[in-house]
C-alpha positions in Angstrom: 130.2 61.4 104.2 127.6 59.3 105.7 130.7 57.9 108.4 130.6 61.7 108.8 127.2 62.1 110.2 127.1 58.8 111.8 130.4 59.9 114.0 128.0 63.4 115.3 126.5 61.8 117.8 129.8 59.6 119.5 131.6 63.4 118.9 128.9 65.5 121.0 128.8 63.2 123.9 132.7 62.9 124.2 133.0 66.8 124.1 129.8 67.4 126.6 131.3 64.7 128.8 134.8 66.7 128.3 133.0 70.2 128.7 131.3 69.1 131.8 134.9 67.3 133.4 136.5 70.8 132.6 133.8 72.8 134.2 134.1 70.7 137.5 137.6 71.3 137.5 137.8 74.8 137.1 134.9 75.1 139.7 136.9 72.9 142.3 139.9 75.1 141.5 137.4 78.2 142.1 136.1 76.5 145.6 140.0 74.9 146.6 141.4 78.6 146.1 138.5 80.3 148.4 138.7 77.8 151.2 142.5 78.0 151.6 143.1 81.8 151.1 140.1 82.5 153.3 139.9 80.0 155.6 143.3 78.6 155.4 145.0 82.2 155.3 147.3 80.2 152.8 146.3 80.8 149.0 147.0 77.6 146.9 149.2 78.2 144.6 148.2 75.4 141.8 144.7 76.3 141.5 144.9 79.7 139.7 146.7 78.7 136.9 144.7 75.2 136.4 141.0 77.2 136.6 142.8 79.3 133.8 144.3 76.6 132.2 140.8 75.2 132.3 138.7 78.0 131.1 140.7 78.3 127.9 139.9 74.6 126.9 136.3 75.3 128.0 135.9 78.1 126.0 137.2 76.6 123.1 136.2 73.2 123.2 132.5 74.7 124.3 133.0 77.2 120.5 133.5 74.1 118.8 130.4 72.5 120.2 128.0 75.5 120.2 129.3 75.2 116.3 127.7 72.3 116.0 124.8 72.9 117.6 124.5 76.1 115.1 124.4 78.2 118.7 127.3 80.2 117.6 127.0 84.0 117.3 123.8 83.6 116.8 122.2 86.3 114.8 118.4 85.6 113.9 117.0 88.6 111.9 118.4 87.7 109.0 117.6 83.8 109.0 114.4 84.0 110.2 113.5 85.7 107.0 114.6 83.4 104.6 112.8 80.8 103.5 114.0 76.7 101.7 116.6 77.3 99.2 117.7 80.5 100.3 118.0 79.5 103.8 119.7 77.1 103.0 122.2 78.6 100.8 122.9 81.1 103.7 123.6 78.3 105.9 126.3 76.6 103.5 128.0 80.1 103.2 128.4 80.8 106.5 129.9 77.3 107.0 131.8 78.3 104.2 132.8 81.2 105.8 133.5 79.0 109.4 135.3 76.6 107.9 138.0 78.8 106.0 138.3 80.6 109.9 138.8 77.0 110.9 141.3 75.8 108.5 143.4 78.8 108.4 143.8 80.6 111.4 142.7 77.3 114.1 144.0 74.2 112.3 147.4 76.1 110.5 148.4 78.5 112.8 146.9 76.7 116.1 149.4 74.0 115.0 152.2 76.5 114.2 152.1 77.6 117.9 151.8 74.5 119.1 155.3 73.2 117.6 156.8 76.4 118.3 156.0 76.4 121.7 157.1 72.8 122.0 160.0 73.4 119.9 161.2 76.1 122.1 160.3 73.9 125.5 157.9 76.7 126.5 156.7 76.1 130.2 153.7 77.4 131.9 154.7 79.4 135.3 153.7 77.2 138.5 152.8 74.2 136.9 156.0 73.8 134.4 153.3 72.2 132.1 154.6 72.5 128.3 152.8 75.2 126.5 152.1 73.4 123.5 149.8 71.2 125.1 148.1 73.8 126.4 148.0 75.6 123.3 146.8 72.3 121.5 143.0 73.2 122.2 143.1 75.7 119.4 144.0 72.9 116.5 141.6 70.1 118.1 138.7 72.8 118.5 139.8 73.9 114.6 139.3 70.1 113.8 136.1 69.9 115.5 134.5 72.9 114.5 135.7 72.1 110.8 134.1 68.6 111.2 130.8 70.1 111.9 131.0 72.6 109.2 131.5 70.2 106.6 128.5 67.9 107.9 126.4 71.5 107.6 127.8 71.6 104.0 126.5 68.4 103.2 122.9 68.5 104.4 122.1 71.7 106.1 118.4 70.8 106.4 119.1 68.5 109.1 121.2 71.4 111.7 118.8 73.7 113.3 119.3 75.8 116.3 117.6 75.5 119.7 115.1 77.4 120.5 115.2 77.5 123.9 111.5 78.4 124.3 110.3 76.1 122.3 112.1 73.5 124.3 111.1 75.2 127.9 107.8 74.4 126.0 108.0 71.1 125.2 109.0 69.9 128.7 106.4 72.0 130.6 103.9 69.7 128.1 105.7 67.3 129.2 105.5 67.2 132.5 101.9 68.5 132.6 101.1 64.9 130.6 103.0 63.5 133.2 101.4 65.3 136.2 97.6 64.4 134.1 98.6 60.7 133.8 99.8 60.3 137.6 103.5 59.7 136.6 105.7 60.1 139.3 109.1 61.9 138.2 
């Protein structure tokens, strides 16, 4: 399990790096479509279905990701009001929970639609792309959202979500240090 945990770090960079490569292409798809139906009077015709091809591996490579950053539906009443064991206990169940989601309907039937659509040749419209690799973002997202689960199952004490204020915090303190010591940014 300890391989596990020491594979987090190598598996957050490659799917920020990923998330960020997919966000540029969907907003140069975004900026290629304006220019040429506005400018060009002649709408692309590639671009429309790539920013939606795009935008589904975004949004599910960015759910597996904000699963292991423990930014995922985030509901905080409940949390913030238990305390050690019990927190952690309601931690473990919800990856629990996660990870059956995962398993089942990601992993098994993500891969069931991905050999049926390959199976059955199933093409997207403009860019004759095959289907199944387009649906194959819901198995690897299942993977990875099961491979953070089970590292929250092991040691949940060491996953806690970002609180975005108390990180604005931290980097205003920061930079006033900075700012007080004469560092230049």
């Amino acid at each position: 399990m300890n391989a596990l945990f020491r594979l987090k770090q190598p598996v957050d960079r490659l799917l920020e790096t990923t998330l960020v490569g997919l966000f540029f292409v969907l907003f140069s798809c975004v900026i290629i479509q304006v220019f040429t139906r506005y400018v060009l009077n002649d709408p692309s015709i590639f671009t429309e279905e790539t920013s939606r091809l795009a935008i589904i591996w975004l949004s599910l490579l960015g759910t597996a990701y904000a699963c292991g950053r423990l930014e995922h539906m985030a509901y905080t009443m409940f949390p913030e009001k238990l305390k050690d064991g019990a927190l952690l206990t309601h931690m473990r169940t919800v990856a629990l929970i996660v990870l059956f989601f995962a398993v089942t309907v990601m992993c098994y039937g993500g891969g069931r639609l991905v050999l049926r659509a390959l199976q059955f040749n199933q093409r997207s419209a403009t860019l004759a792309l095959p289907m199944g690799y387009i649906y194959l973002c819901i198995p690897i997202s299942g993977l990875l959202i099961v491979f953070y689960q089970l590292l929250i199952l092991k040691k949940p004490q060491q996953f806690r979500a970002a609180d975005e204020v108390e990180v604005a915090l931290e980097h205003i303190a920061e930079e006033e240090r900075k700012l007080a010591s004469g560092e230049e940014n």
